[in-house]
C-alpha positions in Angstrom: 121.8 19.3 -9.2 119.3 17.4 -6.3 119.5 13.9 -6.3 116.5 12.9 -4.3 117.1 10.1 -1.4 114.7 8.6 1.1 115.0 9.9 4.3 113.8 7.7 7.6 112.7 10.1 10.4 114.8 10.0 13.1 114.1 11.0 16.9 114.9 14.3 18.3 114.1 16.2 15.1 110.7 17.8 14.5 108.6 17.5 11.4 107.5 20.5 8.6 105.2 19.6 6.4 105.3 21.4 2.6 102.3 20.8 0.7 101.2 17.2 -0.2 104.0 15.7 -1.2 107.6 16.8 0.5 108.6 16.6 4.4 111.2 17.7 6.5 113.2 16.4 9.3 114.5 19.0 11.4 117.7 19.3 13.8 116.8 21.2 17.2 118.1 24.5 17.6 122.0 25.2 17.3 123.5 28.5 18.8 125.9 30.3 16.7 127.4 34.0 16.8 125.4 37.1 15.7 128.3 37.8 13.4 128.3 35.0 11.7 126.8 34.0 8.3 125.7 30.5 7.1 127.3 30.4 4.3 127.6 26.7 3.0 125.7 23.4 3.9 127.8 19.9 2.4 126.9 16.3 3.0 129.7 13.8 3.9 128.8 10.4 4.5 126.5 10.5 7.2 127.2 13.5 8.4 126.3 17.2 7.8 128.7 20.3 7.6 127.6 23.5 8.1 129.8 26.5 6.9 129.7 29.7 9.0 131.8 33.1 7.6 132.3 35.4 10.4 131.1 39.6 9.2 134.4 40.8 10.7 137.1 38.9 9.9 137.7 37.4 6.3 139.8 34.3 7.7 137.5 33.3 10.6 135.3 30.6 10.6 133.0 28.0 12.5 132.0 24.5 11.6 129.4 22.0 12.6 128.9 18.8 12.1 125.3 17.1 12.6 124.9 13.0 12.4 122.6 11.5 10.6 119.7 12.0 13.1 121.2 16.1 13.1 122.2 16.0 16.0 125.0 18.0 16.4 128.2 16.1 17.2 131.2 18.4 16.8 131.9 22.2 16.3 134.8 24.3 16.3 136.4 27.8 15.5 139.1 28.1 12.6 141.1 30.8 12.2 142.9 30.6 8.7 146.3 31.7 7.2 144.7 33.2 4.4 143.1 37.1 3.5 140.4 36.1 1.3 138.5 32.9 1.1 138.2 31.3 -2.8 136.0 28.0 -2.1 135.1 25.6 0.5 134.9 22.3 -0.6 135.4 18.0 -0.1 138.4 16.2 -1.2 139.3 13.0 -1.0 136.2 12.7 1.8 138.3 16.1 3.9 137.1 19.2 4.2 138.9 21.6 2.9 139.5 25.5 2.6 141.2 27.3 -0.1 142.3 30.8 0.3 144.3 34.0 -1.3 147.4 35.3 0.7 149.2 38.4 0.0 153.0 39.1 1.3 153.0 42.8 1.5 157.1 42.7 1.8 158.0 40.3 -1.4 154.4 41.1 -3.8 154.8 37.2 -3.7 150.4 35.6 -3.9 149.7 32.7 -3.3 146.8 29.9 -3.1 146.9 28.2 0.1 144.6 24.8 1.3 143.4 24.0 4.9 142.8 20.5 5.3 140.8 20.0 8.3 140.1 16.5 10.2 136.8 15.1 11.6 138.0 16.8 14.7 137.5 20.3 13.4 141.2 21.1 13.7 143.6 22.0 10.4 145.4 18.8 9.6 147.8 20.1 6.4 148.5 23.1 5.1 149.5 23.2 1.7 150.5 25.7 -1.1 150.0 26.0 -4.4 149.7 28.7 -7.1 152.5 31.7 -6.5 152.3 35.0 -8.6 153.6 37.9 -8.0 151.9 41.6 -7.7 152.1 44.8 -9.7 152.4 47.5 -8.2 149.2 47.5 -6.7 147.4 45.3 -8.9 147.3 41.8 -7.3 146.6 38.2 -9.2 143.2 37.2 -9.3 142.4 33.5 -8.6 139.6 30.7 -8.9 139.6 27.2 -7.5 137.2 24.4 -8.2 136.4 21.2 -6.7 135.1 18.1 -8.9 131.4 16.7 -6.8 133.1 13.4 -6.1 136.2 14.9 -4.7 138.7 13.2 -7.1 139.7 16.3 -8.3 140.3 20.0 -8.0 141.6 22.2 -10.2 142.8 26.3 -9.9 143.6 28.9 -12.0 145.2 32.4 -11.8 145.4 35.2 -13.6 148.2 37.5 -13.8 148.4 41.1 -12.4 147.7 43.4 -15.0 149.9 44.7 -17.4 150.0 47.8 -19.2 150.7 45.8 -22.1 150.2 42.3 -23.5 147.6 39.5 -23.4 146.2 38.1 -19.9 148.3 34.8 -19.3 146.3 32.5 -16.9 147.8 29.7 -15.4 146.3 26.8 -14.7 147.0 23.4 -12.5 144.9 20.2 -11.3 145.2 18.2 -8.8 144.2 14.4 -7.7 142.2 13.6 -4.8 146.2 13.0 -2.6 146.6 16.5 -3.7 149.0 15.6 -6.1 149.8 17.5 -8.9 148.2 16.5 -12.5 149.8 19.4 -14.9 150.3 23.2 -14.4 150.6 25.3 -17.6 150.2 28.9 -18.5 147.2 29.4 -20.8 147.4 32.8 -23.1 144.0 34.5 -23.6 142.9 36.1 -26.3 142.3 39.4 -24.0 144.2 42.0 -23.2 145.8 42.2 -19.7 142.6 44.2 -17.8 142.5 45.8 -14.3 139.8 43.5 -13.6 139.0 40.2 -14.7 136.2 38.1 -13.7 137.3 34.5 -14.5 135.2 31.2 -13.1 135.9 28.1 -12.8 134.2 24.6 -13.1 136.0 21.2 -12.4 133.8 18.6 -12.9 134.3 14.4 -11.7 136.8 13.6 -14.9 139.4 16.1 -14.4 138.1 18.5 -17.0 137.4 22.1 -16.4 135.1 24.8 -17.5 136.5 28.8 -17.4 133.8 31.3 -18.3 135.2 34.6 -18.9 133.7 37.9 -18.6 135.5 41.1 -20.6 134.7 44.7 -21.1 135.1 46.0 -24.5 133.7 49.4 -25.8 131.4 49.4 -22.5 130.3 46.3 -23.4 130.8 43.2 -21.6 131.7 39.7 -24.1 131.3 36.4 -23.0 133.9 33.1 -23.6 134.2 29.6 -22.7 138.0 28.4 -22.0 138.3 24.5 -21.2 141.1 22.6 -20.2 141.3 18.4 -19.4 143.1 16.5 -17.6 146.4 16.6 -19.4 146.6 20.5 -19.6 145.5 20.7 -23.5 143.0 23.8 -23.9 140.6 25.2 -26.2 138.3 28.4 -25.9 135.2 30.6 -28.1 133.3 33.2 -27.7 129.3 32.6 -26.2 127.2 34.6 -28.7 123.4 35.1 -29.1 121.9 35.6 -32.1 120.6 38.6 -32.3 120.8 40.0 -28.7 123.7 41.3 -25.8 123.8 39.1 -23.2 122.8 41.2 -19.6 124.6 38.5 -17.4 124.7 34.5 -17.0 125.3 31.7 -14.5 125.7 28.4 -14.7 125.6 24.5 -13.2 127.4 21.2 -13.9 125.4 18.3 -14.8 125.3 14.8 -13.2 126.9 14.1 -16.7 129.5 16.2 -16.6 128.5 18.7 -19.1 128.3 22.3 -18.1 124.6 24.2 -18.6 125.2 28.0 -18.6 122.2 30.2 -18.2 121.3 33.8 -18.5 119.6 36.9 -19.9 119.8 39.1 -22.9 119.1 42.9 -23.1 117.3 44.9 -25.8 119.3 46.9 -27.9 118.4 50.3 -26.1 118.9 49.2 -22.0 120.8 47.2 -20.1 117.5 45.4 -18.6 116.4 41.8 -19.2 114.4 41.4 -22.4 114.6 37.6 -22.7 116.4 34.3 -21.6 118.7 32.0 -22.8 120.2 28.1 -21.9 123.2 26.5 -23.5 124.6 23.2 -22.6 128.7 22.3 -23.3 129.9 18.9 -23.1 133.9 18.2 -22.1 134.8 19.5 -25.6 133.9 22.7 -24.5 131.1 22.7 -28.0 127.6 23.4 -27.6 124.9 20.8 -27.9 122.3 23.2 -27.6 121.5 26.8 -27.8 118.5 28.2 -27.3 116.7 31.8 -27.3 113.1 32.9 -25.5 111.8 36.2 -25.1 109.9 36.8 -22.0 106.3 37.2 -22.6 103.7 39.8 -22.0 102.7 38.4 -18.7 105.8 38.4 -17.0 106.8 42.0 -17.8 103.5 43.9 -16.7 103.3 41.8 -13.6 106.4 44.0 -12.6 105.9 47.4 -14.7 102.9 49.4 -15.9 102.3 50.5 -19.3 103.7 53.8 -18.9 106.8 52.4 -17.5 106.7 49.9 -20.7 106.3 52.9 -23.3 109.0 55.5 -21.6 111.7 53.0 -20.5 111.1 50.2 -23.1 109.9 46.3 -23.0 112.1 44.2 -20.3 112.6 44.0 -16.4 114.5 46.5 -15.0 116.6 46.5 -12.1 116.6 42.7 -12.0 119.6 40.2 -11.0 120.2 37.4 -12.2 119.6 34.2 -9.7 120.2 30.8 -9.6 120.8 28.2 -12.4 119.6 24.5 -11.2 119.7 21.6 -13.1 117.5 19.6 -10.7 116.5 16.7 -12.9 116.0 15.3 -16.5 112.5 17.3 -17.0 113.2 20.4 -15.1 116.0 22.9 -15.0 115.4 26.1 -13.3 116.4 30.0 -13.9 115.4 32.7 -11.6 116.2 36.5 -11.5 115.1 38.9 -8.9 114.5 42.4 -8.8 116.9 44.4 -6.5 117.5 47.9 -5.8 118.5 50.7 -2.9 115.6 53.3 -1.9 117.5 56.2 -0.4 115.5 58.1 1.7 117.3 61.2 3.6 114.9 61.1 6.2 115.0 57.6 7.1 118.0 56.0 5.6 118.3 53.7 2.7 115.6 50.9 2.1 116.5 47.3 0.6 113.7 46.8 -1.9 112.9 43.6 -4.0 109.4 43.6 -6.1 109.7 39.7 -7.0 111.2 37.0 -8.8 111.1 35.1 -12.3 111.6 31.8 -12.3 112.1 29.8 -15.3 111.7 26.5 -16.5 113.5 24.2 -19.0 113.9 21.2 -19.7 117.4 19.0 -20.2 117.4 19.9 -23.9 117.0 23.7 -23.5 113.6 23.0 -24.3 111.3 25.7 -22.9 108.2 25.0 -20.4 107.3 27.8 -18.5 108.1 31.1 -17.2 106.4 32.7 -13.5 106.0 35.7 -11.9 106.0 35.6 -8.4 105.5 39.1 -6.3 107.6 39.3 -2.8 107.2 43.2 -3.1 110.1 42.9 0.2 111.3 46.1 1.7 113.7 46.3 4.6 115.3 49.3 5.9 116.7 47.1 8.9 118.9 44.4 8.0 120.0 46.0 4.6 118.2 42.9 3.1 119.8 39.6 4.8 116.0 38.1 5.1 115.8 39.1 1.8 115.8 37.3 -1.1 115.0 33.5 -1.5 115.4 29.5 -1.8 113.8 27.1 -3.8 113.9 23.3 -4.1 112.4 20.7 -6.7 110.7 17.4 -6.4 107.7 15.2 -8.3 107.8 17.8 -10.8 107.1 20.7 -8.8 108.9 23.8 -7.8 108.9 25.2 -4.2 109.8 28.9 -3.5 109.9 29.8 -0.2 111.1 33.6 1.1 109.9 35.8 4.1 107.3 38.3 3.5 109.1 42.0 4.6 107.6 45.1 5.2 105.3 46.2 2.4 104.9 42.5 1.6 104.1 41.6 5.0 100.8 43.7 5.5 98.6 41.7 3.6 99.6 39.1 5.1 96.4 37.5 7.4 97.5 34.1 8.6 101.3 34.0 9.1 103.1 31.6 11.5 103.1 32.6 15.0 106.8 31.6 16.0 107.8 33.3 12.4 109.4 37.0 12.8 108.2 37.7 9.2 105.8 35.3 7.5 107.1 32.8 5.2 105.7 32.4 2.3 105.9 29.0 0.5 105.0 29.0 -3.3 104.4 25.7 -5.2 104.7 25.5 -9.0 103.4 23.1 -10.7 104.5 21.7 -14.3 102.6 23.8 -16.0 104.0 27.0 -14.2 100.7 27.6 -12.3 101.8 29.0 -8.5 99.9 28.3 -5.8 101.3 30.3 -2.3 100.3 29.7 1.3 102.1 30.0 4.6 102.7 26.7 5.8 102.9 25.9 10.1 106.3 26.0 11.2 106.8 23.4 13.6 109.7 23.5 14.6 111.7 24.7 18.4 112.5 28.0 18.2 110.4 31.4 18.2 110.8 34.8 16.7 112.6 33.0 13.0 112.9 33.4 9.8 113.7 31.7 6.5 117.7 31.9 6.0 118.3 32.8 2.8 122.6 33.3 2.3 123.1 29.5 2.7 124.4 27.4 -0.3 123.5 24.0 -0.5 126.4 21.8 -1.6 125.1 18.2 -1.3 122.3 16.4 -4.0 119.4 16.9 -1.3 116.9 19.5 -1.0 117.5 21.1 2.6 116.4 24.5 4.3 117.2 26.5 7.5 115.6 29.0 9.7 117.0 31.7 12.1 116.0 33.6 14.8 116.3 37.2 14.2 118.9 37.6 16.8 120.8 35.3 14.6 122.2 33.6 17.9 120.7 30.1 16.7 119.5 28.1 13.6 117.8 25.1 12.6 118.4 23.0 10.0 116.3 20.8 7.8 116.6 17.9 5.5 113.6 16.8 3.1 112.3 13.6 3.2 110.7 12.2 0.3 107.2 11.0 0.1 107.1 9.5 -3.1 103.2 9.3 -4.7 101.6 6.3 -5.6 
């Protein structure tokens, strides 16, 4: 969901230019630990937050804030009461953690929130959700915050149960962190070792659960909604005719949920086709719609022999992003992943390309593209892997850093650029055109970071040196055409 805004450039900050049309501003370079991911990026006000996960331990983090001219203007280590982080996310204008906590001595789990202050300290701590554990099957839990921050809502599912229906209770809260409604909600499943439950609160109050269940070694998909006074409603997702492989999904400015994904043929578990639904606050559909991908996208990834032993559809591809980035464009993307294991060298992180996929705000279908990253990395287990992408005047920009077998045909990368990165520009019409771009920016020996999220409405990127002692951190400024 990018809501594009004019930046002004501001001094101290470099600029990157990305074709004809886009721009970035550009913070200088920001140390951080080796050990620590970027995991989440989140505009407040005037000022940036970025969201770093330490590798080793689960309730460590680091924060920190840039102005509106990114420079940075506080940062600070937090070490959390929790054992497993649910989301990160802004209410009420505070930044706040959520987290799972476990008492070993009573089986007693719990949701806990860290509010922290503009000070980069923890404020409040609050509690919420309690359930108890089974033996040793624990609760499993899912919070969600609403964009503006007026509301967040959680659920959690009980432990399992030998017998019975899963009972899932559910709570939402007001932007004072004040209570709304908590009620148990019975599904219509069976109580399961594992459940894969997720949760979408958008600015009203009302939330979206998407539920995943095995059955018959098959999974089933369902839509569970509940608004603000606690009353709930659920069905099934079905295709017409196919299984669906696996799904995402995105909230719309409107409020409405679009949910995204691929089907498999009737033979494999691989990716035959695509599908788009939108679901307003009722939880009903609007829309529903069905595409098969097409000759061109298939044999840019397998030959013919593949195609006649194994079948018609991608194989070994993961489903990517979902991102409703404005009325005329909504945008799918899977990527193919796998493990080489070689017992001479080790294992290899390998990734052949991506799809991306375009719709528009009706489900209405507009193009579908190949693009060919043919990445290997037998170094960093695939952490320069994979990709980002932003939209803007109608085009798509994919940008990812050329690896290994990728890399060697490379002739004109960046010279600062540990791997050369690769920016591809689709047009409306799905036609790619890739080049690599100068990065000018401070920093030598970087990379494209690809495990941030971006959680504000404006297109923004980051690099990385390879150590990954430092990053910088860019905002897009729009050029709008004449």
């Amino acid at each position: 969901m990018y809501k594009f805004l004019l930046f002004t450039l501001f001094f101290g900050v470099a600029n990157f230019l990305f074709g004809q049309s886009s721009n970035f501003v550009f913070s200088k370079t920001i140390d951080k630990e080796a050990t620590e991911t970027l995991n989440f990026v989140f505009q407040n006000e005037n000022q940036w937050y970025m969201v770093k996960k330490s590798e080793t331990d689960k309730s460590s983090f680091s924060v920190d804030i840039l102005d509106s001219n990114l420079n940075i203007v506080a940062k600070n280590k937090l070490k959390l009461g929790f054992d497993e982080l649910i989301k990160v996310g802004f209410v009420n204008k505070n930044l706040v953690f959520f987290g799972s906590h476990h008492n070993a001595q009573t089986l007693e789990n719990q949701i806990k929130g860290f509010v922290i202050s503009s000070r980069l300290e923890v404020a409040k701590e609050l509690s919420f959700l309690e359930l108890k554990s089974n033996g040793g099957y624990h609760p499993q839990f899912d919070v969600s915050v609403a964009p503006n921050g007026k509301y967040f809502s959680m659920i959690g599912s009980e432990a399992y149960q030998t017998k019975g229906k899963e009972i899932i209770h559910t709570a939402l809260y007001d932007e004072h962190f004040v209570q709304v409604f908590s009620v148990p909600m019975y599904a219509i499943q069976e109580s399961a070792k594992r459940r894969f439950n997720v949760l979408v609160c958008n600015d009203e109050g009302y939330s979206y659960m998407l539920k995943k269940d095995r059955q018959n070694n098959q999974y089933h998909y369902y839509m569970y909604g509940f608004d603000a006074t606690g009353n709930s409603s659920h069905f099934p997702i079905n295709l017409k005719s196919r299984q669906i492989a696996d799904m995402t999904y995105d909230l719309m400015p409107s409020g409405a949920l679009i949910v995204g994904g691929f089907f498999s043929s009737p033979l494999t578990l691989n990716f035959e086709g695509a599908f788009i639904a939108k679901y307003e606050s009722n939880t009903k559909s609007s829309f529903q719609k069905e595409y098969f991908l097409n000759e061109n996208i298939v044999t840019t990834f397998k030959s013919k022999k593949e195609i006649k032993d194994n079948g018609f559809g991608l194989d070994y591809f993961r489903i990517g992003k979902l991102k409703y980035i404005d009325e005329k464009n909504i945008i799918l993307t899977a990527e193919h992943h796998t493990t080489i294991k070689d017992s001479k060298n080790g294992s290899e992180d390998y990734r052949k390309g991506i799809v991306a996929t375009n719709f528009d705000e009706n489900g209405g279908f507009k193009f579908s593209t190949p693009i060919v990253s043919e990445q290997t990395d037998s170094e960093s287990k695939g952490y320069w892997s994979s990709h980002q992408f932003y939209g803007i005047n109608n085009q798509l920009y994919l940008m990812l850093n050329k690896l290994g077998e990728g890399a060697k045909s490379v002739k004109n990368g960046q010279a600062n650029a540990t791997f050369p990165v690769e920016e591809n520009i689709i047009d409306g019409a799905g036609s790619v055109v890739s080049n690599y771009p100068e990065l000018n920016i401070t920093g030598q020996n970087i990379g494209l970071n690809t495990t941030m999220e971006n959680k504000s409405n404006v297109p923004v990127i980051c690099f990385e040196s390879k150590d990954r002692k430092s990053y910088t951190f860019g905002v897009l400024k729009i050029e709008h055409e004449e």
